[in-house]
N, C-alpha and C positions, 0 to 999 in steps of 0.2 A: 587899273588898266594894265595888261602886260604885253608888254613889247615886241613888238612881231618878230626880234631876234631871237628871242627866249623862246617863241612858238616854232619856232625855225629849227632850235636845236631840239628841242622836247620832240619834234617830227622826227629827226634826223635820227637823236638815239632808238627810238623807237622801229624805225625801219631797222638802221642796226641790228637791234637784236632782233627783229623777229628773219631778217637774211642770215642771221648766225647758225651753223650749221651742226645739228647734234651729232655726236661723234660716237659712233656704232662698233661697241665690241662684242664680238660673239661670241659664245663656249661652246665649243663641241665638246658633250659630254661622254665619254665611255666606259661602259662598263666596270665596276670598282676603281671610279676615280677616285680623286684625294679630294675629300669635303671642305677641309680646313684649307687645299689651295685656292678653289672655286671660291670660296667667301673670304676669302682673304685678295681676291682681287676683283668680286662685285661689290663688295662692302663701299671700299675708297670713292667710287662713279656714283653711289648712292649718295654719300654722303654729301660729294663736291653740286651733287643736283638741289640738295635740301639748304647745306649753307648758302648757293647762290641763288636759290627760290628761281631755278632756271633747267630746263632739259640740256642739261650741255653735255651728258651720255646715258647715252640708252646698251644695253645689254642683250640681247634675244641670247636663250637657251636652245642650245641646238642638240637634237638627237639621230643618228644615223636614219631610224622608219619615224621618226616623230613619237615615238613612245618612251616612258619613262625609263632608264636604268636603274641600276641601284649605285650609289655611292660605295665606297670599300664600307662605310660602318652602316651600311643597307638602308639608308635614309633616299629620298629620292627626291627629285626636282621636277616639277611637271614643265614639261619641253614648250616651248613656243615654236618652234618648225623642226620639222625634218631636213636632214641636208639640201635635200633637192627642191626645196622651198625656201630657204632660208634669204632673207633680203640681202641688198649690198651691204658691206660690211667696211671698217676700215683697218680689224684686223682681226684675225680668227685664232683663237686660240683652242687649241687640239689638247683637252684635260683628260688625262689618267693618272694612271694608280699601283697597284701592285699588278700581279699577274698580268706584266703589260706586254709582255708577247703573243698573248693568246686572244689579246684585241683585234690583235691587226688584218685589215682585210686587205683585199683586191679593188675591192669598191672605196676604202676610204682613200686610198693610194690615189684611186683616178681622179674623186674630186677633188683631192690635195693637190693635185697635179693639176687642175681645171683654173684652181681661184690661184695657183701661181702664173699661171700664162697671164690671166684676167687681172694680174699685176696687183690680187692682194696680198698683203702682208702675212705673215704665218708664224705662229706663236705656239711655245708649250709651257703647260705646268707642269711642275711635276715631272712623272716619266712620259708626257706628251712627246716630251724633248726624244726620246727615243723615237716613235713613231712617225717624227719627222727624218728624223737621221734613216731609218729603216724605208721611207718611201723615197729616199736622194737628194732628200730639199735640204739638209744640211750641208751638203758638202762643199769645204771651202768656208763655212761658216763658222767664227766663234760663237760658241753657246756652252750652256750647261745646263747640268741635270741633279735631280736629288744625289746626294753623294755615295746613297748604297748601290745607285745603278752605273756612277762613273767609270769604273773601271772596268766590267764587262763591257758597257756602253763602248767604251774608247779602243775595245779588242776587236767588236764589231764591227765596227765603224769607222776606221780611222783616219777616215777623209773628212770628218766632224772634227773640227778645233774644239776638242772638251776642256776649259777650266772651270777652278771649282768656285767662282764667282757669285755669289748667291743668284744674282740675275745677269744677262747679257743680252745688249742690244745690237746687233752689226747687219748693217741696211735695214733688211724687210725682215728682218727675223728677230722675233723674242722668245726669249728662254730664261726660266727659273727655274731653283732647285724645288718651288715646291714647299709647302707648311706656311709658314708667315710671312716668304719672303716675296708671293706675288704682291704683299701691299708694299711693297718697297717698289717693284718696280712700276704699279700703277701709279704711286707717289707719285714716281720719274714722269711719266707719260702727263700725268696731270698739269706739274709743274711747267712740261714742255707746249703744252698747248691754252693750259690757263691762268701759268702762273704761279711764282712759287707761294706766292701768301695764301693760294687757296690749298694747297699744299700742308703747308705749316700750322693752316687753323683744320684739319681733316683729320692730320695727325695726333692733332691736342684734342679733339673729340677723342678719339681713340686713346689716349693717353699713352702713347708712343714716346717712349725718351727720346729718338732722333729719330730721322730718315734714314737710316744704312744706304750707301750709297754703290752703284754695282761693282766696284772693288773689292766691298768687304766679300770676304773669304767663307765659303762654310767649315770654318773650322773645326765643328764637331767630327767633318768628315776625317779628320787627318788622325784626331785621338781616336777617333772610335774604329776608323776602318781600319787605320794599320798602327794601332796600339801595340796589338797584342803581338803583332810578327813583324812589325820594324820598331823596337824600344828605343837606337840608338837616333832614328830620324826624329822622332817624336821627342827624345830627350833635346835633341841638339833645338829644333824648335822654341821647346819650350823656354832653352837660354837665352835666344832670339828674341823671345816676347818679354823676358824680363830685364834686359838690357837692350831700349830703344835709344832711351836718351843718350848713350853710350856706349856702341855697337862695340861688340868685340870682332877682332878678328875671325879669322876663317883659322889661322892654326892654333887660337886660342878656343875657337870652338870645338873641334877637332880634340885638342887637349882633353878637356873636362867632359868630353863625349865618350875619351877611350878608342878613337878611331883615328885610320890613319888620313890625312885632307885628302888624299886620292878618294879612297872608297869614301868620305862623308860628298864626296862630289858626286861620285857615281849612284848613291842612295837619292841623291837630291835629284837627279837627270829624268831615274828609273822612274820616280812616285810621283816626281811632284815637276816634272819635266821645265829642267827650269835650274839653274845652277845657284847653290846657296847665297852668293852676294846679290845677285837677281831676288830671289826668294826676302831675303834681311831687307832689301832695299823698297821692295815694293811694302813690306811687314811695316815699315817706320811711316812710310809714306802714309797707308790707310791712318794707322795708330795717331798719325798729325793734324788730317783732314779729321778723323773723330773727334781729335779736342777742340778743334775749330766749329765743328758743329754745334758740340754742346757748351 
């Protein structure tokens, strides 16, 4: 015999989930986007759908006329709508890629400009993140972008808060750099609406060592972009990162940099907009939250 309370709750849950609401992100795709961003941020919604044997996100492909693009490596995704069909959304994210100026329309502008009045959220991969900045939805907004477009980007635009954040969330807007790092910030999103443990077993599908979290830095950007024409920033950096546990000074950095602490202050302003103890302090910080992670 079972107990009309237990029928009670087995009713209950059931209603539960089926009033639970699937949570809709969409890609707008253009014209040689970044492959590895776009699966790198439908992968995670897949995944979190199959571990919980539940629709808890759904994805539509979106294309400007409803027809296929190509990917930058000419691979191509067959679209589920066209802009102008495309369902309600909970938040859209605008995917590109290289030659991302030569994207940009008049038209994507408008209805960028549509589903912000209509109060939804707006997202980029990759260099989408320009494309939002370039139609004025970024301004006022931290975000960032893959790190070879950061500093054009930031000449452009410099009503766009650029840091080199791997992802950034600030209100209605997301932004990544782009490559691996959209599964970090789906992680996030995932975490925030279902949970870090479904998070955590998504990740271990994936065999991900941690979750990076939107602090960590893209630091390839700092060695690779201004290796070669700031040595002494990238030098002093590097003595940064190998004394966490026991920060040096600023005129002891400066020292073994070979510069004087004015100009290593001023290198730090120009590049990395941002004064070296600010810079060292927030470097210990991620480096701390990392070991805590793992």
């Amino acid at each position: 015999m079972v107990c009309s309370t237990d029928n009670d709750k087995e009713k209950k849950m059931t209603l539960e989930k089926q009033q639970q609401k699937t949570i809709r992100y969409g890609f707008l795709l253009l014209p040689k986007y970044s492959m590895i961003a776009v699966s790198s941020a439908i992968e995670p919604l897949r995944m979190a759908n199959r571990l919980s044997q539940d629709e808890l996100y759904d994805w539509p492909v979106i294309t400007m006329d409803g027809s296929p693009v190509p990917a930058s490596n000419q691979l191509q995704i067959t679209p589920d709508y066209s802009i102008d069909e495309m369902p309600q959304l909970d938040i859209l994210f605008v995917c590109s890629g290289v030659e991302v100026a030569g994207v940009f329309t008049k038209k994507l502008q408008k209805h960028l400009f549509k589903l912000d009045r209509q109060g939804v959220p707006l997202g980029g991969l990759c260099t989408g993140s320009y494309l939002l900045a370039k139609s004025g939805l970024l301004d006022g907004y931290r975000c960032t972008v893959h790190w070879e477009n950061m500093e054009s980007m930031r000449e452009e635009y410099p009503q766009a808060l650029l840091c080199d954040e791997l992802y950034t969330v600030d209100r209605d807007r997301y932004t990544c750099a782009g490559g691996s790092a959209p599964l970090d910030m789906m992680l996030k999103l995932i975490t925030a609406t279902n949970g870090g443990k479904l998070s955590a077993n998504i990740s271990e599908q994936f065999m991900c060592d941690r979750m990076r979290g939107r602090n960590d830095r893209q630091r390839t950007a700092l060695q690779t972009h201004l290796g070669l024409s700031q040595p002494k920033l990238i030098e002093t950096v590097t003595l940064m990162e190998a004394n966490i546990e026991e920060p040096m000074s600023l005129d002891e950095l400066s020292h073994y940099a070979g510069v004087s602490r004015r100009q290593l202050e001023r290198l730090f302003q120009k590049y990395l907009h941002c004064v070296p103890t600010r810079y060292y302090m927030e470097l210990r910080l991620n480096c701390t939250s990392t070991a805590v992670a793992n």
